[in-house]
N, C-alpha and C positions, 0 to 999 in steps of 0.2 A: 691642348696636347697635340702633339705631332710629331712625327719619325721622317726620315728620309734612307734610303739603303736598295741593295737590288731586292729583287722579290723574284715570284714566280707564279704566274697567272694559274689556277688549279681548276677554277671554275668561276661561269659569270653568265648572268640568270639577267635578261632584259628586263627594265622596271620605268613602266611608264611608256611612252614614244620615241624616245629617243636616247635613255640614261639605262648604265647598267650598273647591277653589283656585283661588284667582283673580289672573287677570293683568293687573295695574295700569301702565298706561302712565303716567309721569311726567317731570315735568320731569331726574332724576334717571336714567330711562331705563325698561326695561321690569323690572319686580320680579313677583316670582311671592311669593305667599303662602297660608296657610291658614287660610278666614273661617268658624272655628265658628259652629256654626249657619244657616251663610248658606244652606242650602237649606230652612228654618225657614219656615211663612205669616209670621213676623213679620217674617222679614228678608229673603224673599224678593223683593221690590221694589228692594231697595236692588243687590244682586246681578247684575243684567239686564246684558245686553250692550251697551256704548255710553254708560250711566251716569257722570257726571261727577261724582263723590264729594271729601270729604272725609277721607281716609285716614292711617290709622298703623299704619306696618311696625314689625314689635319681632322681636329675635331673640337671642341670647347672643352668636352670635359671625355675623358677616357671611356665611359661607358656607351657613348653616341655611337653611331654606324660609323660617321665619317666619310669625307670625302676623298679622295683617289684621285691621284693625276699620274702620269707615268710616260714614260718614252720608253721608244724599243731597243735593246741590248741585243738577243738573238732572235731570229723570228723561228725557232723551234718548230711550231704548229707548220707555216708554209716548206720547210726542210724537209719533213715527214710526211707532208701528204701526199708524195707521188708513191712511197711504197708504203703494202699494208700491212706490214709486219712493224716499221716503225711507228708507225700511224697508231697500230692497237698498242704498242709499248708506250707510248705517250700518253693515250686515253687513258688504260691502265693507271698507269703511278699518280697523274690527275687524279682520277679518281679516290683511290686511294688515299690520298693525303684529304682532296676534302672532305672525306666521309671520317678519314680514323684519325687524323690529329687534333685534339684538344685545341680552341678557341685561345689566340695569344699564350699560349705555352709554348717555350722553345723546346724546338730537336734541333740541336744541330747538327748535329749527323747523318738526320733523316736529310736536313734541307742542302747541305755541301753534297749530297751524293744524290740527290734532287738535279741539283743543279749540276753537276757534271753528265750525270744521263743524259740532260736535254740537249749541254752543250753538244754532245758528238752523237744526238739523235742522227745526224747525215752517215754516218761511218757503218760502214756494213756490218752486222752483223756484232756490232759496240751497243747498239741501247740492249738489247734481248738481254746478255749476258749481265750489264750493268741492273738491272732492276730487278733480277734473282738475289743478285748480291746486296742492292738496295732494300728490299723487305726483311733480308734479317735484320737491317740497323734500325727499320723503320719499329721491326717487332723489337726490339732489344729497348729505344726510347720509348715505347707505351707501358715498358713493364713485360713483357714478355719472352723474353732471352731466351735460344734455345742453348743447351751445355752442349759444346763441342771439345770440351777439355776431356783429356783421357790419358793411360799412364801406358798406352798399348806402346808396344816397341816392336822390330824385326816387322814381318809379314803381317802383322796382327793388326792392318789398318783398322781406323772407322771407315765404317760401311755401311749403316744403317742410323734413325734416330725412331724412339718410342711415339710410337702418337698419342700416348697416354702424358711423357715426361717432360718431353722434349729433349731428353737426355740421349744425344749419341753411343750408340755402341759399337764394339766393333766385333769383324766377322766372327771369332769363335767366340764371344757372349751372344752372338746370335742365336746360335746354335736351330732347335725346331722353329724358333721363332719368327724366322725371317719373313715366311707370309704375311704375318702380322705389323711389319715394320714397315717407313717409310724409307727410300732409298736415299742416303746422303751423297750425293754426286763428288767427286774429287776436287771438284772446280771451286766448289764455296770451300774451301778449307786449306785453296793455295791458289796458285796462279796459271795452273793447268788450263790448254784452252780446255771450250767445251762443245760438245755435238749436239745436235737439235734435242737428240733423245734424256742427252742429261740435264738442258735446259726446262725438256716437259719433266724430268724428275723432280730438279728445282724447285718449278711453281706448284707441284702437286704439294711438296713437302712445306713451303712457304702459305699456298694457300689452306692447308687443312689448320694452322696453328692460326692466321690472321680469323677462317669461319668460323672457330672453335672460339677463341679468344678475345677477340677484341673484334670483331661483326656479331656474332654469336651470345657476346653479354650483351650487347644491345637490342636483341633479337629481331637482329637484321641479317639481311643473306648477305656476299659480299657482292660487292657494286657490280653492274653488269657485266662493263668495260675491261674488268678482271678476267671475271668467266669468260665471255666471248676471246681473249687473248691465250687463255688455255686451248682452247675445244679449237680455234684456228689452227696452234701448232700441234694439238696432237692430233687432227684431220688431213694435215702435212706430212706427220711420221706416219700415221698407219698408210696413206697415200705413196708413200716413199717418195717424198719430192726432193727431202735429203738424203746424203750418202753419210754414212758416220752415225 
């Protein structure tokens, strides 16, 4: 058996002296394989975490690990690493994918918005906003869809969602409740920019439904690289590093 297609390097774990395995998010789902030589100077580069490649799985029979070969498409990982807010949005959504998506089961939508993240990890202030937006599709293909549908009209936006339902509400179904609610920021529910502040809204409201639901069944915390990317930008807002 064998595939050819882009892919998306999520993670890749050294095995042996010189060979890694590496975990390829693809259209086709997440494939795990084994990239001789990939911890090599020559092939080191191509290897990195977040890397957008060109890849080909080969194996005899479907259920083997398989072999991995691949050339570079964007180099995402070296794009990122001079700043460290793209740098933690990259680790992040890595993360994330190799820990919470099923073994060769496709997302497509998790992996098309995957890959547009990575693509314009360079662009200021483009990955943060795209990978808020990316974990609702990622929660929506595990089974875990939050309802943003509502019948409010005039002033009566959504404003909030249940961390019991997932179910959006809006301000006057609020009502005493709002302590209790998670903030729904404007920005996931249209094309409004967004402020640092509504971005840590974002992740708080994205990561309670990912630790609850799909870390939380497995009873696992969520992946480090997640947490650390919260607690960076909201040590940013209480810091006031941004304005807005």
């Amino acid at each position: 058996m064998e595939w050819e297609g882009p892919a998306i390097l999520v993670d890749a774990r050294p095995y042996g002296e010189g060979d890694v395995v590496a975990g390829l998010f693809t259209a086709r789902g997440l494939w795990r394989g084994l990239a001789k030589g990939g911890a090599s100077r020559r092939q080191a580069a191509i290897w990195q975490r977040g890397n957008i490649l060109a890849a080909r799985w080969v194996a005899r029979t479907e259920g083997q690990l398989g072999a991995v070969s691949a050339e570079l498409v964007r180099p995402a990982a070296a794009l990122a690493m001079h700043d460290a807010e793209a740098l933690a949005v990259l680790n992040a959504a890595c993360a994330l994918t190799a820990q919470a998506a099923p073994e060769r089961e496709a997302l497509p939508g998790s992996f098309e918005g995957l890959v547009r993240l990575l693509a314009g990890i360079d662009i200021a202030g483009l990955g943060l906003t795209a990978l808020c937006r990316w974990e609702l599709v990622l929660l929506r293909e595990l089974g875990f869809g939050l309802d943003f549908s509502s019948s409010a009209g005039g002033n009566d936006r959504l404003a909030y969602v249940s961390p019991r339902t997932g179910r959006a509400v809006t301000l006057s179904e609020a009502g005493d409740w709002v302590a209790r609610l998670l903030v729904l920021p404007d920005f996931l529910t249209g094309e409004a920019p967004a402020s640092l502040a509504e971005q840590v809204q974002a992740l708080k409201l994205t990561g309670h439904f990912l630790a609850r639901d799909v870390f939380g069944a497995r009873h696992k915390p969520l992946p480090p690289a997640r947490a650390d990317l919260y607690e960076l930008l909201a040590r940013r807002l209480n810091e006031g590093e941004y304005a807005g």
